[in-house]
N, C-alpha and C positions, 0 to 999 in steps of 0.2 A: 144692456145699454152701455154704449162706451162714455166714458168719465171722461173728465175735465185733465186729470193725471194721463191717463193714458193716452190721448189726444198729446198732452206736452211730451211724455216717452216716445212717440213715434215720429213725432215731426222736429223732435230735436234731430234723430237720422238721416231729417231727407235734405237736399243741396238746395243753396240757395234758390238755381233755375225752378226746382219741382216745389217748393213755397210762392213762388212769385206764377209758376202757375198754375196752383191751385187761390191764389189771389184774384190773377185773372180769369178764372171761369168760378166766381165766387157763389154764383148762384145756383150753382149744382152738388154743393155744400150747406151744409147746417151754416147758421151765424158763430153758434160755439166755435165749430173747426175754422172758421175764417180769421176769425176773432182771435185764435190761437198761435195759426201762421205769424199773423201778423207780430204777434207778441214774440213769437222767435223769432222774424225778417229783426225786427228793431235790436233786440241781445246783438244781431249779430253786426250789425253799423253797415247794412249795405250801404255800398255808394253809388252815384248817379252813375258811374260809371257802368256800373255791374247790371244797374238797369237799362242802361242803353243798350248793352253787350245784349241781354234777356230779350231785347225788343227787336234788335238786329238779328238775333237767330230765330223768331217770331215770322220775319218779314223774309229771311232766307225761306225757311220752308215752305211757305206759300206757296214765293216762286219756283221753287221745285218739283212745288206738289202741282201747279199749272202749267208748267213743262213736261212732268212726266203723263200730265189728263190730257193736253190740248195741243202742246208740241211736239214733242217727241213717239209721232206715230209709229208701225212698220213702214216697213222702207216698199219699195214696188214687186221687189224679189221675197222679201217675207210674204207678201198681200197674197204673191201665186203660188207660194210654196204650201199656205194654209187653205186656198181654193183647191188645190190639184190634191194635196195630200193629207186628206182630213182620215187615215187613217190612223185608232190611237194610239200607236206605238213609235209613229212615227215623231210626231208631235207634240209628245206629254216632258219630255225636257226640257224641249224648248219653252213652251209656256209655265212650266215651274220657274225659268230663271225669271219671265218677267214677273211672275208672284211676288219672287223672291225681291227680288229690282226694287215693287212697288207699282210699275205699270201698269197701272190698271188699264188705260186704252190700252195699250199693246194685248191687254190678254182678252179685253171685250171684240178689238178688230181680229184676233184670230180665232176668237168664238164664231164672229159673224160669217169669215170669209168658207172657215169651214163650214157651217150648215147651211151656207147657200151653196158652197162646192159641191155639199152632196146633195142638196135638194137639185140641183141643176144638173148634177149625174142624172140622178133619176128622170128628169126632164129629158135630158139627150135621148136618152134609153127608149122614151116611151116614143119620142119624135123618129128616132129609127126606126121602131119597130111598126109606127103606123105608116112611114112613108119609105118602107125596105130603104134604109139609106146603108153604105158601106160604114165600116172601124174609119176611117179617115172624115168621113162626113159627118157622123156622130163626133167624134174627136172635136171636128169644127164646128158644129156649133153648141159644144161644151163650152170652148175656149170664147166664142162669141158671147156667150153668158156672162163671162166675165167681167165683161164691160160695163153690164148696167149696174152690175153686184158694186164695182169700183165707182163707178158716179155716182149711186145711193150715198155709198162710202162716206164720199171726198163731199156731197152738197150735203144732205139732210141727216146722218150721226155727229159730224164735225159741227154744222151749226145748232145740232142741239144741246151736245157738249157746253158751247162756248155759251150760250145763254143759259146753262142750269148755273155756270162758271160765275158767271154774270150776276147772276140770284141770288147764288151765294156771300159772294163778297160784296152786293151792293153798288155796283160798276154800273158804270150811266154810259152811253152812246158817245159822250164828247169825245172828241180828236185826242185832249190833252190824259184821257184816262185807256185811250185805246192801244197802247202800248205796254200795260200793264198786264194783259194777258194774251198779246200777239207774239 
């Protein structure tokens, strides 16, 4: 069982920011360890300042973490690069760096693009082989496939995104809060 000392040794260590947020998510804490924080936030005289500072990089990442969900998609030439080339060597860089990023859409849209690229290979395939079509016809209506794969895309993952976006943070339909995650 962790003590009351050892509690005061550890979080004498930690920065103002990582006190003020285990302040704010106090409830994933004992009352002892909130209780503790606290007792060190006060030694140390933060100022309103320093909570403002807290609360503004709070409200920064939000909006980064909803730019990098909801904004900041692939582009139209990534969309076909992860359709046409869902082989995994080809691809496994590229979606490490949006790992790395943070991008979680970006690495769900090139999850999605590649397994319907290759689900709709196999579809070409089998549409050839029942209607002897040539390499160029198959080709064509591989690439035709892409279309609906992209308008799923663009209407029904985007606006499920934006309404789990929505859940989360508690966001209402008005005009004046609809800017907050467009």
């Amino acid at each position: 069982m962790v003590t009351k000392e050892d509690l005061q040794a550890k979080y004498a260590t930690y920065s103002t920011a990582q006190l003020l947020d285990l302040i704010d998510h106090k409830f994933d804490y004992t009352e002892l360890a909130v209780s503790i924080a606290i007792e060190e936030l006060s030694k140390r005289n933060v100022s309103e300042e320093d909570i403002k500072e807290y609360k503004e990089s709070k409200v920064e990442n939000v909006a980064t973490y909803i730019r990098k969900n909801i904004v900041d998609d692939l582009t139209l030439l990534q969309k076909n690069v992860f359709y046409f080339l869902w082989v995994p060597f080809v691809r496994g860089a590229i979606k490490m760096n949006f790992h790395d990023d943070g991008s979680i859409l970006k690495l769900k849209q090139a999850n999605y693009y590649q397994f319907y690229g290759f689900i709709f290979f196999l579809i070409a395939g089998v549409i050839s082989v029942k209607f002897d079509l040539d390499v160029w016809a198959t080709a064509a209506v591989w690439i035709l496939f892409f279309i609906p794969t992209y308008l799923f895309d663009e209407s029904f993952n985007r606006n499920r995104l934006y309404n789990k976006l929505k859940d989360l943070y508690n966001i209402s339909d008005e005009p004046e809060n609809d800017n907050v995650i467009k």
